[in-house]
VMD Tcl script that builds the backbone (N, CA, C; Angstrom):
set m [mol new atoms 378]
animate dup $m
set s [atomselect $m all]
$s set {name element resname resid chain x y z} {
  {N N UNK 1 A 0.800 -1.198 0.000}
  {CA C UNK 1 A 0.000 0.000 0.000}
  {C C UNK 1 A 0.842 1.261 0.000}
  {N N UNK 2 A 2.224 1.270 0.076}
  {CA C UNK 2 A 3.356 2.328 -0.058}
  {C C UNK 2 A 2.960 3.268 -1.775}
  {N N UNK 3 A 2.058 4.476 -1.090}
  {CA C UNK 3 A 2.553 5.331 -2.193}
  {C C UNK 3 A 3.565 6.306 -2.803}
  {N N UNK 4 A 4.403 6.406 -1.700}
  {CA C UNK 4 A 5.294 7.309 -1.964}
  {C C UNK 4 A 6.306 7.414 -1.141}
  {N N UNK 5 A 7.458 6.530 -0.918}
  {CA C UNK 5 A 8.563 6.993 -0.102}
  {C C UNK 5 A 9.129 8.274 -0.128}
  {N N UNK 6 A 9.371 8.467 1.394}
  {CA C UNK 6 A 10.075 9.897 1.337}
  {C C UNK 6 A 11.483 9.626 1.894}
  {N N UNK 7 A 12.572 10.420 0.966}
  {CA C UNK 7 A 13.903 10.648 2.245}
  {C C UNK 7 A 14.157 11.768 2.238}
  {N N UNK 8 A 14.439 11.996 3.391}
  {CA C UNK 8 A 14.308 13.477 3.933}
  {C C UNK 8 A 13.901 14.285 2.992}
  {N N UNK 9 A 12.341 14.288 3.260}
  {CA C UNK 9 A 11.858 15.413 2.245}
  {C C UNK 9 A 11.119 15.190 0.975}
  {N N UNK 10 A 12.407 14.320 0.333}
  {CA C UNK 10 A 11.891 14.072 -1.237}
  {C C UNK 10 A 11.518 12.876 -1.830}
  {N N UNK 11 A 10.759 13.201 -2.524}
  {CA C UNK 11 A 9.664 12.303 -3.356}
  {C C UNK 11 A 10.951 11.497 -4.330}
  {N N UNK 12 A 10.493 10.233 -3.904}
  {CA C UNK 12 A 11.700 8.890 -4.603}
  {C C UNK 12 A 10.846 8.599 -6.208}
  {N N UNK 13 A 11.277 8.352 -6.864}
  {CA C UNK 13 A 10.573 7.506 -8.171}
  {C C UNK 13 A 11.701 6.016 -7.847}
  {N N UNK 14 A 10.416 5.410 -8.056}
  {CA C UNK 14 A 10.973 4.037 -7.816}
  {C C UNK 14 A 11.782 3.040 -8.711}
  {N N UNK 15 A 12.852 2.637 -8.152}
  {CA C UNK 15 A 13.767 1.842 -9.037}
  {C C UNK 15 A 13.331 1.330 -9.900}
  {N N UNK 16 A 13.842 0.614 -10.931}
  {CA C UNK 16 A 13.854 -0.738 -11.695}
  {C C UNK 16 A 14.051 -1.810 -11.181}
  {N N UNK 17 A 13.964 -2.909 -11.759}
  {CA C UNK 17 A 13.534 -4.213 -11.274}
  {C C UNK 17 A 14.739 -4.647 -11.041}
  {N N UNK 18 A 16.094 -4.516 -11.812}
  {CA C UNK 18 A 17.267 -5.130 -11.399}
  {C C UNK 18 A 17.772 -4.379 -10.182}
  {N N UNK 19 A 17.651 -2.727 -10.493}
  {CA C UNK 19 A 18.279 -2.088 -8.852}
  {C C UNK 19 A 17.095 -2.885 -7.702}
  {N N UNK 20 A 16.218 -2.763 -7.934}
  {CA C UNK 20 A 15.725 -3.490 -6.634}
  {C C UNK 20 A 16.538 -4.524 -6.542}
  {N N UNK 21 A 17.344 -5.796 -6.863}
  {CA C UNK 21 A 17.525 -6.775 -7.049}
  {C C UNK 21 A 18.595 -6.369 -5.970}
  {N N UNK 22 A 19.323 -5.401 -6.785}
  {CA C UNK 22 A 20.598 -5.369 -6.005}
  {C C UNK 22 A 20.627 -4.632 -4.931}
  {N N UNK 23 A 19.565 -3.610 -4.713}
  {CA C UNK 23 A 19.288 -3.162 -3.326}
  {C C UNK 23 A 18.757 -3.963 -2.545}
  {N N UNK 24 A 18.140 -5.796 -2.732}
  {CA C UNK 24 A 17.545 -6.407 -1.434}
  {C C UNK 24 A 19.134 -7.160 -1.045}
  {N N UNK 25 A 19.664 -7.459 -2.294}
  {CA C UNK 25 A 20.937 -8.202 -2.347}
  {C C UNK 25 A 22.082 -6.904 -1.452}
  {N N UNK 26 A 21.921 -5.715 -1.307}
  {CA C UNK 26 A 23.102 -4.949 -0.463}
  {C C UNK 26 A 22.518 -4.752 0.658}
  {N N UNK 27 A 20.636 -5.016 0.910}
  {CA C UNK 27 A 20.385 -5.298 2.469}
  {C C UNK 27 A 20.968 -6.319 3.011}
  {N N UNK 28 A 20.700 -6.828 2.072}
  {CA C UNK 28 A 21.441 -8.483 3.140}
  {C C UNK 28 A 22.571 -8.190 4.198}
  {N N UNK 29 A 22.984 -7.904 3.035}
  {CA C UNK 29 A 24.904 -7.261 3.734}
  {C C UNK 29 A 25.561 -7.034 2.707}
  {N N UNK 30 A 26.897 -6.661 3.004}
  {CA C UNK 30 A 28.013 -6.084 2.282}
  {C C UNK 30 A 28.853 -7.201 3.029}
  {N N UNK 31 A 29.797 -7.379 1.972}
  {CA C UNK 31 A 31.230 -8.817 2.133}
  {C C UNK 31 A 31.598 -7.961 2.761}
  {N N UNK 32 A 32.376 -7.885 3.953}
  {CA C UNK 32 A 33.900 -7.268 4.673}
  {C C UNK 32 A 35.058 -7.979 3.584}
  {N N UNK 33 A 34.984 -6.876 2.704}
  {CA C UNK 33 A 36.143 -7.459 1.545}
  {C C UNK 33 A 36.570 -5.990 0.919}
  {N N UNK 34 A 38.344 -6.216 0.790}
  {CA C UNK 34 A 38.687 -4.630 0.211}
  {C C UNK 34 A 38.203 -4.316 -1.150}
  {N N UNK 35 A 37.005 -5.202 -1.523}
  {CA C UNK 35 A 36.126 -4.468 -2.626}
  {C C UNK 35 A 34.392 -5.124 -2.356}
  {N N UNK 36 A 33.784 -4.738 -1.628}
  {CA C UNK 36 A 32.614 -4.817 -1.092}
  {C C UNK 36 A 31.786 -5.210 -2.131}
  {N N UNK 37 A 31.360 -4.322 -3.300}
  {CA C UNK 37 A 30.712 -4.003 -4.394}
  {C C UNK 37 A 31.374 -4.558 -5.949}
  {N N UNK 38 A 32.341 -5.405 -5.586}
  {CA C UNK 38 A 32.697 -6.276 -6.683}
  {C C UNK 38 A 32.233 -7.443 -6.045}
  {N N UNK 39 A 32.262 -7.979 -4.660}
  {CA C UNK 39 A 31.879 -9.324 -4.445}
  {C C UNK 39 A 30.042 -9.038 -4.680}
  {N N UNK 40 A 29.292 -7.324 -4.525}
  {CA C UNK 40 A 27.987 -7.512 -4.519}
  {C C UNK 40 A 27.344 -8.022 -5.811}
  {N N UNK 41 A 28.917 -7.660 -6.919}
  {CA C UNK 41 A 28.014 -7.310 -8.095}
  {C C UNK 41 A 28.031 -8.818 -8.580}
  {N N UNK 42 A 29.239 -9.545 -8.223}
  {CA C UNK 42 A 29.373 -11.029 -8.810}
  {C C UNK 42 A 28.814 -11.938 -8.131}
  {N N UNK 43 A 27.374 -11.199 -6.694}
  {CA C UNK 43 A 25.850 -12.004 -6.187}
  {C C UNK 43 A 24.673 -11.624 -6.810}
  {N N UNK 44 A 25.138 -10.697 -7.678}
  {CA C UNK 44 A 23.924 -9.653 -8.385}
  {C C UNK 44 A 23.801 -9.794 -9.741}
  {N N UNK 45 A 25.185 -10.734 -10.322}
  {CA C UNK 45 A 25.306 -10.791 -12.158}
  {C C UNK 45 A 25.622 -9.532 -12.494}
  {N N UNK 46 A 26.663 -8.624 -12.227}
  {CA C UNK 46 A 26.554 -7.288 -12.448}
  {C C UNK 46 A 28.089 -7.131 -12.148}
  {N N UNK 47 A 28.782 -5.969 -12.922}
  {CA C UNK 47 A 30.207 -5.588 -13.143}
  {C C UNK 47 A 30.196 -4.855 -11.415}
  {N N UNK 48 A 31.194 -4.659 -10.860}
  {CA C UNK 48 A 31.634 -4.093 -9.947}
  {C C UNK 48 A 31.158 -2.255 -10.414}
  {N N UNK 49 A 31.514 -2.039 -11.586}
  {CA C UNK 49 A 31.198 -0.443 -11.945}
  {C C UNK 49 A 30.156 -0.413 -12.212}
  {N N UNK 50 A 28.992 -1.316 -12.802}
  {CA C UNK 50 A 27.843 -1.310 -12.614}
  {C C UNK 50 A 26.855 -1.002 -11.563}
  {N N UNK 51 A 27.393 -1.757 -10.174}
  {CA C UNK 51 A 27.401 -1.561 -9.199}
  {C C UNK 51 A 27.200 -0.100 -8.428}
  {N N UNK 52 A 28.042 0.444 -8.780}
  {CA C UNK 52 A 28.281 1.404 -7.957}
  {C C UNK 52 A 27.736 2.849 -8.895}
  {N N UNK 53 A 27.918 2.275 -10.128}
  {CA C UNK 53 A 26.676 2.921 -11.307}
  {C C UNK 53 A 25.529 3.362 -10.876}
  {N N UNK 54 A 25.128 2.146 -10.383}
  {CA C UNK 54 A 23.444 2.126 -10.252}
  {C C UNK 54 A 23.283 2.672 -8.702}
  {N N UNK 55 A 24.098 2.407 -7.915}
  {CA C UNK 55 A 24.272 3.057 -6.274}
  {C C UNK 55 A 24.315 4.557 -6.370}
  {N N UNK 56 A 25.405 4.903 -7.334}
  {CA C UNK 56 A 25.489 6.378 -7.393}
  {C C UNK 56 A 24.166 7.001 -7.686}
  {N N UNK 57 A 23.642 6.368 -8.999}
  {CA C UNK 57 A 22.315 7.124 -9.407}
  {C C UNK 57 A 21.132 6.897 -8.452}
  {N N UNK 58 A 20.755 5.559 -7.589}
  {CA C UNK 58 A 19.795 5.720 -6.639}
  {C C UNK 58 A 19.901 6.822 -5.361}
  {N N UNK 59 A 21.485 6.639 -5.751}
  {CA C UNK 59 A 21.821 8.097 -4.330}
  {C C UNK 59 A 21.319 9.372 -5.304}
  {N N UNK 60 A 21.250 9.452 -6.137}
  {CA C UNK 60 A 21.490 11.259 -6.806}
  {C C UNK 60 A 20.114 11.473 -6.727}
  {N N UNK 61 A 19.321 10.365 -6.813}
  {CA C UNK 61 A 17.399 10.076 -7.030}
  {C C UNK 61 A 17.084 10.652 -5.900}
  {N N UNK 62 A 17.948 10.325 -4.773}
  {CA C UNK 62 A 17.063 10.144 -3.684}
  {C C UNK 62 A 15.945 8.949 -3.137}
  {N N UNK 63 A 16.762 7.781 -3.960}
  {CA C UNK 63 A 16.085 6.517 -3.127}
  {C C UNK 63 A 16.689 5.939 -2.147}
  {N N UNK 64 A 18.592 6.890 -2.524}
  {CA C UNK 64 A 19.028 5.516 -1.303}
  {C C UNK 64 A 19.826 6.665 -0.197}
  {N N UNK 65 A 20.046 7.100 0.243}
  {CA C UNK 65 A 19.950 8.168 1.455}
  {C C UNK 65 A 21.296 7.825 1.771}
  {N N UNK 66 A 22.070 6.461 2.625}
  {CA C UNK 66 A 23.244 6.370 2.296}
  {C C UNK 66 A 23.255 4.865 2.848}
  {N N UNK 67 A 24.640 4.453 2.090}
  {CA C UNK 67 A 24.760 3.321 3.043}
  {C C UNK 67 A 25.638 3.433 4.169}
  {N N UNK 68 A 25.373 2.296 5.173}
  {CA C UNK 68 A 26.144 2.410 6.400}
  {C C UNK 68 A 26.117 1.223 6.558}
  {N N UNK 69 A 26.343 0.973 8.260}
  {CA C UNK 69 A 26.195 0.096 9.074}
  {C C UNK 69 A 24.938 0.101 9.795}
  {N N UNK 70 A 24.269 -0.225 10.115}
  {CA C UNK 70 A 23.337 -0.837 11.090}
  {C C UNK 70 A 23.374 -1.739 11.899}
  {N N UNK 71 A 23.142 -1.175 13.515}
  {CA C UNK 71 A 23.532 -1.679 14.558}
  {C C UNK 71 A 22.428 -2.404 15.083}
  {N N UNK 72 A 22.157 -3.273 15.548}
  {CA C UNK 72 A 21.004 -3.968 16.330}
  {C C UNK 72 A 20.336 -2.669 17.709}
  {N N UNK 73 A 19.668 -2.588 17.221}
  {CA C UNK 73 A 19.487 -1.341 18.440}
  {C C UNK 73 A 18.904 -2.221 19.675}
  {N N UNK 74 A 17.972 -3.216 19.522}
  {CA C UNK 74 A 17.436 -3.642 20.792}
  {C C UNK 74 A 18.890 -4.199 21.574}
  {N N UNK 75 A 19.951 -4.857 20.950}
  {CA C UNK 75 A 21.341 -5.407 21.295}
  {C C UNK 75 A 21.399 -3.685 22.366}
  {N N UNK 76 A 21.555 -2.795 21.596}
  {CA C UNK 76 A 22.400 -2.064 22.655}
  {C C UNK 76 A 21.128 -1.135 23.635}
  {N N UNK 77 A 20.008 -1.669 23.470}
  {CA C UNK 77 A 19.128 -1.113 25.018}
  {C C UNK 77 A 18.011 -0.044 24.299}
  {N N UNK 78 A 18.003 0.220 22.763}
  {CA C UNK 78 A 17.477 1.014 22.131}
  {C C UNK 78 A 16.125 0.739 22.134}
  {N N UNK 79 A 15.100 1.783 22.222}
  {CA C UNK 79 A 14.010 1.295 21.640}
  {C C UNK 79 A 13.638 1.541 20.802}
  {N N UNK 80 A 12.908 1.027 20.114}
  {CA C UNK 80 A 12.408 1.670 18.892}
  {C C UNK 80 A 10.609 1.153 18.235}
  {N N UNK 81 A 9.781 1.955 17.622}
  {CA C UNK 81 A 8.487 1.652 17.080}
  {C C UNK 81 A 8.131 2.320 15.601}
  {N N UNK 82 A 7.180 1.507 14.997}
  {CA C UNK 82 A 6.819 2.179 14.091}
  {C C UNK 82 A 5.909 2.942 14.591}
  {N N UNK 83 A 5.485 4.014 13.851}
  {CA C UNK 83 A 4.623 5.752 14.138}
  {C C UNK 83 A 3.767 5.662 12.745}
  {N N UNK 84 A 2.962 6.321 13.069}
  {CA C UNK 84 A 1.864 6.788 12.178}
  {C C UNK 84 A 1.297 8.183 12.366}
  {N N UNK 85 A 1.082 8.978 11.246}
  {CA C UNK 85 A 0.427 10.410 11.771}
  {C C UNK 85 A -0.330 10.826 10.573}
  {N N UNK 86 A -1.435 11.325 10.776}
  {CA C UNK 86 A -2.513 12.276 9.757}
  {C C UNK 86 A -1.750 13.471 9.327}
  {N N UNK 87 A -1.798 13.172 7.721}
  {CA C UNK 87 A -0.891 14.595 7.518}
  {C C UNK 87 A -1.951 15.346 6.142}
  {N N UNK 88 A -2.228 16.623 6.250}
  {CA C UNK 88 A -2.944 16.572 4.886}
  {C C UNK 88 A -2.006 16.679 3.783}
  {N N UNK 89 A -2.554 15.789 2.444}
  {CA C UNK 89 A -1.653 15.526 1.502}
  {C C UNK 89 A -0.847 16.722 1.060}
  {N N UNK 90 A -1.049 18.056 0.742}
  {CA C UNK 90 A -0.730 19.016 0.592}
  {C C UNK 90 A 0.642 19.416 1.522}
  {N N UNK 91 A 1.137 18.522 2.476}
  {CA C UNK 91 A 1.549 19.223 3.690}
  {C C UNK 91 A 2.337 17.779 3.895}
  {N N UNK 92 A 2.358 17.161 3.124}
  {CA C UNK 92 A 3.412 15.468 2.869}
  {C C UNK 92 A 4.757 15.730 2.944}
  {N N UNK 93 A 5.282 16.467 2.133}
  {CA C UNK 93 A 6.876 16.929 2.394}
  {C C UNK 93 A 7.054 17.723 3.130}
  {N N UNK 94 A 6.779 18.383 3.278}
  {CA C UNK 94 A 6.721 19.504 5.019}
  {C C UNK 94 A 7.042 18.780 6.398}
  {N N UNK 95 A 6.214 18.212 6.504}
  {CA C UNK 95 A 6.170 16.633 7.208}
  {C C UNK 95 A 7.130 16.190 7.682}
  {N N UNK 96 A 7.635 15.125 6.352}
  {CA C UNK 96 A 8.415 14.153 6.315}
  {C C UNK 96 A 9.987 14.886 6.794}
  {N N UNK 97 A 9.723 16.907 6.082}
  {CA C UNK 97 A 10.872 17.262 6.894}
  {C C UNK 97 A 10.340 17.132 7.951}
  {N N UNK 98 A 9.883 17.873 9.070}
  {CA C UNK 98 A 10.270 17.352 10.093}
  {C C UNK 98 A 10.579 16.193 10.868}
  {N N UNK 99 A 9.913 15.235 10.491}
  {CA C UNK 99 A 10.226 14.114 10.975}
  {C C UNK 99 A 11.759 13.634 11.079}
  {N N UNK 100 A 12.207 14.017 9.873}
  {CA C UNK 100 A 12.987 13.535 9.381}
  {C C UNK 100 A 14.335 13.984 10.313}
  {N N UNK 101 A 14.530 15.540 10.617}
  {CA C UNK 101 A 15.334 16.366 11.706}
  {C C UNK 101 A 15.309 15.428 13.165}
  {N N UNK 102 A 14.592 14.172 13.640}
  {CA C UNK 102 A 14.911 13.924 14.937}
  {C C UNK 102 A 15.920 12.221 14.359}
  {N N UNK 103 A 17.022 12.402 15.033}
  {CA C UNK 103 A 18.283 11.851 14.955}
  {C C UNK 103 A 17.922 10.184 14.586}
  {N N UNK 104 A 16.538 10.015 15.498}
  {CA C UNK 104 A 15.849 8.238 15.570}
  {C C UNK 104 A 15.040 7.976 14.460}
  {N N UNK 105 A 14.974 9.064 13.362}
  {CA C UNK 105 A 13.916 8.840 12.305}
  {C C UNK 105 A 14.460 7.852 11.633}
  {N N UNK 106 A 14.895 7.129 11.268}
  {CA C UNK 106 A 15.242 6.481 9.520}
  {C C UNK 106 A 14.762 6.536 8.502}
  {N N UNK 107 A 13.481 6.920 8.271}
  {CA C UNK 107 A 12.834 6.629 7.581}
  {C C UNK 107 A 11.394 6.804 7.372}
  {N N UNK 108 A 10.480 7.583 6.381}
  {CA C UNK 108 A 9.030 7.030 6.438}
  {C C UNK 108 A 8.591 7.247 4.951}
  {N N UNK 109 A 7.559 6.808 4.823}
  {CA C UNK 109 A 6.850 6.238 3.751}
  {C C UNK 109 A 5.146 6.887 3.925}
  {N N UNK 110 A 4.716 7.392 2.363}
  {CA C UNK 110 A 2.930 7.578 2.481}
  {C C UNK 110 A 2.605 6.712 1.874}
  {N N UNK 111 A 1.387 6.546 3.170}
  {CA C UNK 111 A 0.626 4.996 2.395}
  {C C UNK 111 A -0.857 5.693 2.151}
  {N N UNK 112 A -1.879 5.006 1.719}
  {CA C UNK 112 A -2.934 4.767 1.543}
  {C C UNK 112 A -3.745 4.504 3.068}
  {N N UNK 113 A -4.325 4.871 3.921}
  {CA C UNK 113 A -4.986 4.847 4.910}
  {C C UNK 113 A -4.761 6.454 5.725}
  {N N UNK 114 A -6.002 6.587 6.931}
  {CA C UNK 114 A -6.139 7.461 7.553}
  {C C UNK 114 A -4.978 8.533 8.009}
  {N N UNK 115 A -4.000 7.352 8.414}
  {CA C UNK 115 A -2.800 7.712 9.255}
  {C C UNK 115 A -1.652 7.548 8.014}
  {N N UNK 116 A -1.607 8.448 7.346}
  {CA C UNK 116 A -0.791 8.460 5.528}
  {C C UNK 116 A 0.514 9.209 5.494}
  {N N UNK 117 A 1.171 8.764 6.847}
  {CA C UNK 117 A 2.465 9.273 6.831}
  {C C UNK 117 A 2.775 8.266 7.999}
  {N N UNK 118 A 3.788 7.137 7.546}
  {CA C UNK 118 A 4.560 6.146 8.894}
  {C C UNK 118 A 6.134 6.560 8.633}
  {N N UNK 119 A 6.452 6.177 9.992}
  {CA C UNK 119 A 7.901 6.385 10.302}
  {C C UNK 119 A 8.419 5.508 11.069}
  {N N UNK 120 A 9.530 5.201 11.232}
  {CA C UNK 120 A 10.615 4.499 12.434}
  {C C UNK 120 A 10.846 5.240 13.407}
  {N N UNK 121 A 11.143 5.043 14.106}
  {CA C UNK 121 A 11.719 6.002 15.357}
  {C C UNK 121 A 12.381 5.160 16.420}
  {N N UNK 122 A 13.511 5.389 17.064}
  {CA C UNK 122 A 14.859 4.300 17.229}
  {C C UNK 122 A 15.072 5.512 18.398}
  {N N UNK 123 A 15.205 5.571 19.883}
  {CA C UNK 123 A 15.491 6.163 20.856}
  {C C UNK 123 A 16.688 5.815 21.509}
  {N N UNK 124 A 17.932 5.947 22.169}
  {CA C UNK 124 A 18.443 5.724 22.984}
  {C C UNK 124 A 18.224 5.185 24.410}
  {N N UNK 125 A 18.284 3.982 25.279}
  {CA C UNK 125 A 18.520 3.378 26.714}
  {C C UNK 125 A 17.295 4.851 27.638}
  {N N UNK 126 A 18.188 5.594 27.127}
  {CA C UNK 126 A 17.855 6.665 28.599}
  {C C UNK 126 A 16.625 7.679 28.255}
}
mol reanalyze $m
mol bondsrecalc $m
mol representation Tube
mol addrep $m
């Protein structure tokens, strides 16, 4: 029911069918290897510069925000929930900035229902 991902702010147009491929294939993980994105591309059928081809341009889109690491947050005492909030459509990117400014956001998405703006939200122990 995802109509419209947002990262910070902006309206994504959604990949192609192979970058999806290789964006569920770089969730998985990344090799700890001094070429990360040559071992992704030879799990993906894809050149190492291809790779990072298609990474660069989902970054320039604004689908892929960045890569990192991701830490187990419940591991280190974190909490975290999904959120929901009524936003009028007009007032969708406005929004998503703010949301987006608190440090625990990662992420949200407009869907189709009442509550047409969800988010993550990831707190610190204390």
């Amino acid at each position: 029911m995802v109509n419209q991902a947002y990262s910070r702010g902006n309206k994504v147009a959604g990949p192609d069918q192979e970058s999806r491929q290789l964006l569920n294939a770089l969730q998985a993980g990344l090799a700890l290897d001094a070429r990360p994105f040559k071992v992704l591309g030879e799990e993906s059928g894809l050149s190492e510069e291809e790779v990072l081809s298609r990474l660069s341009q989902l970054k320039d889109n604004g689908t892929v925000r960045e890569i990192s690491a991701i830490f187990d947050t419940r591991a280190l005492g974190y909490k975290s929930c999904l959120a929901a909030c009524r936003v009028p459509p007009e007032q969708m990117d406005a929004a998503a900035v703010v949301l987006n400014q608190h440090p625990g956001v990662t992420h949200n998405y407009a869907r189709n229902h009442a509550f047409n703006l969800w988010f993550t939200l990831a707190v610190p122990p204390e």
